[in-house]
C-alpha positions in Angstrom: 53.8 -132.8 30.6 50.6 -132.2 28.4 49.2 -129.1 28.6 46.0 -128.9 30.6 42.5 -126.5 29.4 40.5 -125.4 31.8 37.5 -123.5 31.6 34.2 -122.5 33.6 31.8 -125.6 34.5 34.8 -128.0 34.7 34.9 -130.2 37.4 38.6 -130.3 39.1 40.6 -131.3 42.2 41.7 -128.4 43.6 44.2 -128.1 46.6 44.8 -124.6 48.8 47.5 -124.9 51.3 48.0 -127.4 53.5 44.3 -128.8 52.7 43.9 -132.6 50.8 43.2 -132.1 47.0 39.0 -131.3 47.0 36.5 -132.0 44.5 35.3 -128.5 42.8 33.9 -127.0 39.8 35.3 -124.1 38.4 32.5 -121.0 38.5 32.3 -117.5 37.6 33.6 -115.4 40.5 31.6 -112.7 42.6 31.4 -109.4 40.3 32.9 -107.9 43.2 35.9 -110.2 43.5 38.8 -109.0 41.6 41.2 -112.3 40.3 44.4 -112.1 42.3 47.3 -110.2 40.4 49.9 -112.0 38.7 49.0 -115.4 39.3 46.7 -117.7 36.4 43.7 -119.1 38.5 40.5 -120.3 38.3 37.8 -119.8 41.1 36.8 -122.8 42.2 33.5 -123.9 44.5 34.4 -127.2 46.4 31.5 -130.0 47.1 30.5 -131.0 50.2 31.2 -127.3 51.8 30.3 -124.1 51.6 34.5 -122.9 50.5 35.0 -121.4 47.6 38.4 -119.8 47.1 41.0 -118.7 44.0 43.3 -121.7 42.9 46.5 -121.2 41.1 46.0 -123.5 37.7 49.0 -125.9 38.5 46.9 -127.1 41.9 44.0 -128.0 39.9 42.9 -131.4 38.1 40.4 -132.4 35.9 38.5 -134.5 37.7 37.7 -137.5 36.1 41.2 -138.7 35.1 42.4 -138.3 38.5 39.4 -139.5 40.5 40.8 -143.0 41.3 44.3 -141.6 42.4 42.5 -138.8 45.1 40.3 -141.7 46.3 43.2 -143.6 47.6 45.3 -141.0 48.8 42.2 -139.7 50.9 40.1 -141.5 53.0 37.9 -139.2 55.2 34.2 -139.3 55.9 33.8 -135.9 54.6 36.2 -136.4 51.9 33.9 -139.7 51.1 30.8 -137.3 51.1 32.5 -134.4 49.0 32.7 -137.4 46.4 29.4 -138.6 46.7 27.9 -135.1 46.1 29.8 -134.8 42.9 28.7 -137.9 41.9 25.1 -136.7 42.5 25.4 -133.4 40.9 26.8 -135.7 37.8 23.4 -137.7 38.1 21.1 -134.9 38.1 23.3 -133.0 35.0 22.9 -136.1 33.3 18.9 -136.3 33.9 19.0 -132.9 32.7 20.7 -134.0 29.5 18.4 -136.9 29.2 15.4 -134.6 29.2 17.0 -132.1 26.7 17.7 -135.0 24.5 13.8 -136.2 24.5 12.8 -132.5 23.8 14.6 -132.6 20.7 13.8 -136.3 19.8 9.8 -134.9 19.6 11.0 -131.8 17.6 12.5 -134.1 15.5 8.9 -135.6 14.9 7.7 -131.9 13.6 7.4 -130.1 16.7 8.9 -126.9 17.5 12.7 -127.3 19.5 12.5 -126.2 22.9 15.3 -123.9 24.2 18.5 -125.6 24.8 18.7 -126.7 28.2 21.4 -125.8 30.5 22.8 -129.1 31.5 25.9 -127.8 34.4 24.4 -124.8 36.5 26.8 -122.9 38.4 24.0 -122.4 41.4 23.1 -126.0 42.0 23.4 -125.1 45.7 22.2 -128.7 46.8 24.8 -130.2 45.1 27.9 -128.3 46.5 26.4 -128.4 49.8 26.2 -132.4 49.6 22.6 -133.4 48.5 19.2 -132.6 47.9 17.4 -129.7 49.7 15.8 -132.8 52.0 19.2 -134.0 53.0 21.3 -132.5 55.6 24.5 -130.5 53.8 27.1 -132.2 55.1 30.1 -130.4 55.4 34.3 -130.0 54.8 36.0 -129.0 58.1 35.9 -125.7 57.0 38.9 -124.1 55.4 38.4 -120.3 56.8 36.3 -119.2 58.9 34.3 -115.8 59.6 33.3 -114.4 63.5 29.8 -114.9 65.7 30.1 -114.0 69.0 27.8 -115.9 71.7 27.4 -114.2 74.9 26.7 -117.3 77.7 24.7 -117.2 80.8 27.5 -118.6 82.5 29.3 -115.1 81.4 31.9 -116.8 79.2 31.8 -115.9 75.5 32.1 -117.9 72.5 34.0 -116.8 69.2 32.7 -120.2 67.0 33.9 -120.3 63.5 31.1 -120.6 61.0 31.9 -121.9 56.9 33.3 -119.6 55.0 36.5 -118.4 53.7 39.2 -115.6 54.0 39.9 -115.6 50.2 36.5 -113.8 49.6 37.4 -111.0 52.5 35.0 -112.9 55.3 38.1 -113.0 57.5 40.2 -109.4 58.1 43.2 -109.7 59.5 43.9 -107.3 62.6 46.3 -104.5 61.4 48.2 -104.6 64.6 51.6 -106.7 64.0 51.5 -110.0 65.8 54.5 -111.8 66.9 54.7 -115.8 67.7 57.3 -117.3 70.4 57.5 -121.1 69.7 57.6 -123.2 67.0 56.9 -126.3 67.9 54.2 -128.7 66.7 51.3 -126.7 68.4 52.3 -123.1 67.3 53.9 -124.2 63.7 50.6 -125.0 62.7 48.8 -121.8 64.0 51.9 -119.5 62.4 50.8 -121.4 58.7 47.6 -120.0 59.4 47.9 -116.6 61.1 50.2 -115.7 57.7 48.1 -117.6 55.2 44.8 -115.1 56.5 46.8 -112.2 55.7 48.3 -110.9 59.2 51.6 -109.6 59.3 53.9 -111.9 61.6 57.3 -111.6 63.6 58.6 -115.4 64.6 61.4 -116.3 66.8 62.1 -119.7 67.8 64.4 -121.2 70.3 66.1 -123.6 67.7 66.1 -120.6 64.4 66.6 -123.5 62.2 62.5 -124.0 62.1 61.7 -120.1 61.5 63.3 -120.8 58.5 60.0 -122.1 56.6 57.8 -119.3 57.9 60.4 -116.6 56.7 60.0 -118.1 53.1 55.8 -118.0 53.7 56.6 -113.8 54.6 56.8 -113.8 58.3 59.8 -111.6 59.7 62.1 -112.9 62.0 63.0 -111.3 65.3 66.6 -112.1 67.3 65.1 -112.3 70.8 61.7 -112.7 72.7 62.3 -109.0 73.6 62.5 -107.9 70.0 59.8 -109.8 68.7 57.8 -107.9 71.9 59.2 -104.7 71.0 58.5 -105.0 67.4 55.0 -105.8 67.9 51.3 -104.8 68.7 50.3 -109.1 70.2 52.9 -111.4 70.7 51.8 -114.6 71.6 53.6 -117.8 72.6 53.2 -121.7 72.3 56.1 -123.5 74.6 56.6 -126.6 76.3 55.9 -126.6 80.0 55.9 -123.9 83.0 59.9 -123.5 82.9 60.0 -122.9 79.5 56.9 -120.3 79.8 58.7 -118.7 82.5 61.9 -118.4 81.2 61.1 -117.0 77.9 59.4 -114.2 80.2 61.8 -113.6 83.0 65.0 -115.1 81.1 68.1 -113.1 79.2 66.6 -110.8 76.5 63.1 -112.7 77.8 59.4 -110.8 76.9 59.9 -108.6 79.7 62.7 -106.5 78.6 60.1 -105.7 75.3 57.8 -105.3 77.5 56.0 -101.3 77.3 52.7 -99.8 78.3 49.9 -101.2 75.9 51.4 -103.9 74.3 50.2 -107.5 74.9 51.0 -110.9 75.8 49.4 -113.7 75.0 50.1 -117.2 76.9 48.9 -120.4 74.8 51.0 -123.0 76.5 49.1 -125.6 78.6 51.3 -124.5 82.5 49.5 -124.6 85.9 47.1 -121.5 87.2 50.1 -120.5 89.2 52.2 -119.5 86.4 49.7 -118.1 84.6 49.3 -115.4 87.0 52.9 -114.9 88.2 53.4 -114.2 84.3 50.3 -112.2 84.3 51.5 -110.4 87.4 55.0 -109.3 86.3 53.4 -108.0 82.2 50.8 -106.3 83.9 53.2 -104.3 86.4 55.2 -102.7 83.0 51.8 -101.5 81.6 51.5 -104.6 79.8 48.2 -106.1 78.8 47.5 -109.9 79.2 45.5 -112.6 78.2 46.0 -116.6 78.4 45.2 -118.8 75.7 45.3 -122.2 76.0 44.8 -124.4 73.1 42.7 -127.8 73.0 44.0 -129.9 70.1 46.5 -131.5 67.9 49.2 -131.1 65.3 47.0 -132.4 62.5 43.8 -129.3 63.8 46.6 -127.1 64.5 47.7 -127.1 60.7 43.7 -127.2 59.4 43.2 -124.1 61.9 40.9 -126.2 63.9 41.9 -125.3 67.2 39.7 -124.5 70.5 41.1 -121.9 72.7 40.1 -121.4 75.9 41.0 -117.6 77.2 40.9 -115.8 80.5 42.7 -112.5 81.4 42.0 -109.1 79.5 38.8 -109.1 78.1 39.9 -106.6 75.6 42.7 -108.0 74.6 40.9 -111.2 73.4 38.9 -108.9 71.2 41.7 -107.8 69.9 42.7 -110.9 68.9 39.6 -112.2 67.2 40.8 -112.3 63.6 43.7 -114.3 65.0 41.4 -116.8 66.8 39.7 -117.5 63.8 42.5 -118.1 62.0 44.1 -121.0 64.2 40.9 -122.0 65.5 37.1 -123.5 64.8 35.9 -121.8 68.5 37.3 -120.0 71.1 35.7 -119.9 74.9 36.3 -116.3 76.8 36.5 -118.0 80.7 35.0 -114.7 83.1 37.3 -114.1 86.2 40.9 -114.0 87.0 43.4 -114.8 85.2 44.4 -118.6 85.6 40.8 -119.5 84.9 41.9 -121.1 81.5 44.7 -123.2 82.9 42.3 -124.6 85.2 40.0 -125.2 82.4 42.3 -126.6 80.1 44.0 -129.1 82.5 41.0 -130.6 83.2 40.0 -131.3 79.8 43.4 -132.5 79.0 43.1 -134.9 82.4 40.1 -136.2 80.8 41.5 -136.7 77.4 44.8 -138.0 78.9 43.1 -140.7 80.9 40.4 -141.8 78.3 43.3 -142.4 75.8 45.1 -144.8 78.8 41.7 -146.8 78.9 41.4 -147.1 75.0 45.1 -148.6 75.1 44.0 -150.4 78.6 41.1 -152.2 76.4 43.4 -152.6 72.9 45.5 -154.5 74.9 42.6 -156.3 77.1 41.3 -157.6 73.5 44.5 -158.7 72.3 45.4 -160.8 76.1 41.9 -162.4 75.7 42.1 -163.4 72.3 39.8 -160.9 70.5 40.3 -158.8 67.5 41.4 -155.7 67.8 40.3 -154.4 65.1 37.3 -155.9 65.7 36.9 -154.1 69.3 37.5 -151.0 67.2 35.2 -151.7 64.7 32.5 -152.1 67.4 33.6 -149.0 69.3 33.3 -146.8 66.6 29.6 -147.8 66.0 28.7 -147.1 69.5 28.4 -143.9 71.9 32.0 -143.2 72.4 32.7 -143.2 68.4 34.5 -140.4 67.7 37.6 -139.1 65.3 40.2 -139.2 68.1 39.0 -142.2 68.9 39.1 -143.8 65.1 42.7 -142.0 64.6 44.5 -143.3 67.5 43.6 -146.6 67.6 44.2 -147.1 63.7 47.5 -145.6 64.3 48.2 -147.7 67.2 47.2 -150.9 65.3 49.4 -149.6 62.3 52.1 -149.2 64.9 52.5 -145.4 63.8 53.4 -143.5 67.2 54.1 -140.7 65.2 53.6 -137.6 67.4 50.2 -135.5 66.8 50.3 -135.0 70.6 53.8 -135.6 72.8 53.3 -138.3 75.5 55.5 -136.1 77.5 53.2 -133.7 77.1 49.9 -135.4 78.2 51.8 -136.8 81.0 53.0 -133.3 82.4 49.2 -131.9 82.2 48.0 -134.7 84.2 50.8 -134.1 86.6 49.6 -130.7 87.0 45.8 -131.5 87.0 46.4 -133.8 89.9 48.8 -131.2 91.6 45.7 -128.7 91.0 43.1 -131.1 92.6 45.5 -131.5 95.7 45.4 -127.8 96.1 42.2 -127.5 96.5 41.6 -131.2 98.1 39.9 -133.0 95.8 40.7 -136.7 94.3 41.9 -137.2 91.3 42.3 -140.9 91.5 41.5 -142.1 87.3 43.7 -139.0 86.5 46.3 -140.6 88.9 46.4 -144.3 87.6 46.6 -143.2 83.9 49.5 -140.9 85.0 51.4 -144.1 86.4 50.4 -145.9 83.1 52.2 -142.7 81.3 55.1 -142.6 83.3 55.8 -146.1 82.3 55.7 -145.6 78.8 58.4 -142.5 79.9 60.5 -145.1 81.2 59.9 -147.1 78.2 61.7 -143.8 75.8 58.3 -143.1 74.5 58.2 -139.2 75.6 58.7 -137.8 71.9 56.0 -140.0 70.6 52.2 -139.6 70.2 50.2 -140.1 73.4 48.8 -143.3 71.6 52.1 -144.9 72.6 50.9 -145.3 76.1 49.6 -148.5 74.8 52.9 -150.1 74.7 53.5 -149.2 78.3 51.1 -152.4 78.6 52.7 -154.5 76.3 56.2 -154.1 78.1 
């Protein structure tokens, strides 16, 4: 393969991680940004974002050759814009251009040549940001993020993610050694990014198989839930359902045996309130601290660190966890009051997104029985109030016939079991939640558990 020159002002693809190639321009770092050791990169300042970040030369491409091939391989809205703003900064360098080529067309004629004119400027901040000053920046889902703390009326507080990027130092990992129980499609994607923003990570998982992976990215690997506790400051874990959250706690060699005074647990499976504090309950009665963490969210924002967490529990322990948060997540909510407050929270918005996706596949289907276009129905509904990405995704997948799981079924199906089971409790209907849960249980019977939510559609095509 030819041999590729880079230098400073070149325009590239650049890819970091698990992130699509991006349109960049290689720039003159910080002067107080040492270049990594060992490794030939460039820094690189993507378009359409405020990310800038070191980029190992074989991930980088000039741009122009390979412009048609990322364009086909990428079809995002803010990919579409990142591309657009290129394609303005290249405009307004070639104006500039233009006008340095007049100025020396009227020297030419006997004046005196003006200065040379300095076509690519590295500080064309309009441009990187997506436009002109009198444009609204649009902006990458952003690839690191760095802390602001929002203190709420309603006493909850907010840890939102703002642009920015770890590379740089906005982002410190916590020195205390963090340990992760749970490799599944949910906590493989936070693990990616707990390691990638520096923190030092223990992994066990119930099949070892898929710590394998994470052990070649630098995580260690611990025998038991009880080592992994033992070894470690936070250990957090991302399982299935209640059982499985309760016996990874209370089991053989469970997180209770590691269990000592000051370390801490952190819960991020979706179970009921009741678990929540039973687990809470039994950690706190060894000295242990404890926090729940419920994640709102998907593989796909589970591997671009895009999660929402919603927390209750120890208030100080969620502090403690902040550089974590903002590793696997865009926000995180801080829910005042008991423990179990998050499970609450999270069922319900899970009940909502549950039954919404059974309508979508409800109207899909609808369209099709009456003889209208699907895609046509989805055309429309993306133009109107209840447009939105999940919305786009899941129907295009569901037209494509791609069931692929982002989301289990079995999944959504068991958190509207539970949100329903929570609303008996304290006697209120749930009667949407209910219907969509039959519609769900269906598509169980139909062997569509280990695919994406989305298949609930063919529960009505069955």
């Amino acid at each position: 393969m030819a041999t590729v020159h880079l230098r400073i002002g070149d325009l590239v693809w650049g890819k970091l991680g698990r992130y699509p190639p991006w349109p960049g321009k290689i720039v003159s770092p910080p002067k107080d940004l040492k270049k990594p050791r060992g490794k030939k990169c460039f820094f690189v300042k993507f378009f359409g974002t405020e990310d800038h970040a070191w980029i190992k030369v074989e991930q980088l491409k000039p741009y122009h050759p390979h412009k048609e091939e990322m364009i086909k391989i990428n079809k995002g809205k803010r990919f579409q814009q990142a591309v657009d703003a290129v394609e303005e900064y290249l405009k307004k360098a070639k104006g500039k251009d233009q006008t340095h080529s007049d100025d020396k067309s009227k020297s030419d004629k006997g004046r005196k040549a003006a200065k040379p004119m300095k076509i690519i400027e590295e500080d064309d901040e309009d441009a990187f940001k997506g436009g002109s000053s009198d444009k609204p920046a649009s902006s990458m889902e952003p690839i690191t993020k760095r802390l602001k703390i929002i203190e709420e009326d309603t006493g909850s507080t907010s840890i939102q993610a703002a642009d920015s990027t770890a590379i740089n130092g906005s982002i410190t990992p916590t020195d205390k050694r963090i340990g992760f129980l749970g490799l599944g499609l949910m906590g493989s994607g936070v693990v990616s990014n707990l390691l990638k923003m520096g923190h030092v990570v223990t992994v066990w998982n119930r099949t070892a198989e898929k710590c394998d992976l994470f052990i070649q990215e630098g995580a260690r690997l611990g025998r038991t839930p009880a080592e992994v506790v033992s070894m470690c400051d936070i250990t957090f874990s991302c399982v299935s359902d209640p059982k499985a959250a309760r016996d990874l706690v209370l089991g053989p060699s469970g997180v209770l045996q590691g269990i000592r005074p000051g370390k801490c647990y952190v819960e991020m499976s979706t179970v009921d309130p009741e678990t929540t504090i039973e687990l809470a309950q039994v950690i706190t009665s060894r000295g242990g601290r404890f926090l729940e963490a419920p994640v709102s969210g998907s593989q796909q924002l589970s591997n671009d660190g895009m999660l929402v967490i919603v927390a209750a529990g120890d208030r100080s322990v969620y502090e403690d966890c902040s550089s974590c948060f903002q590793a696997m997540g865009k926000t995180s909510f801080f829910i005042a009051g008991e423990a179990g407050n998050a499970a609450r929270m999270m069922l319900i918005l899970n009940m909502v997104q549950g039954s919404f996706m059974a309508t979508i596949a409800e109207g899909l289907t609808l369209a099709q029985a009456t003889g209208q276009s699907q895609q046509t129905f989805l055309d429309i509904l993306c133009q109107g109030q209840m447009a939105s990405t999940f919305v786009d995704q899941k129907c295009q997948n569901i037209l494509q016939g791609n069931f692929k799981p982002d989301y289990y079924l079995k999944h959504i199906q068991k958190d509207l079991r539970l949100a329903i089971s929570m609303g008996d409790s304290v006697n209120h209907p749930t009667p949407m939640a209910a219907a969509a849960n039959e519609v769900y249980k269906r598509a169980k019977a139909l062997d569509q558990s280990d695919n994406d939510m989305s298949a609930v559609y063919r529960a009505y095509i069955h």
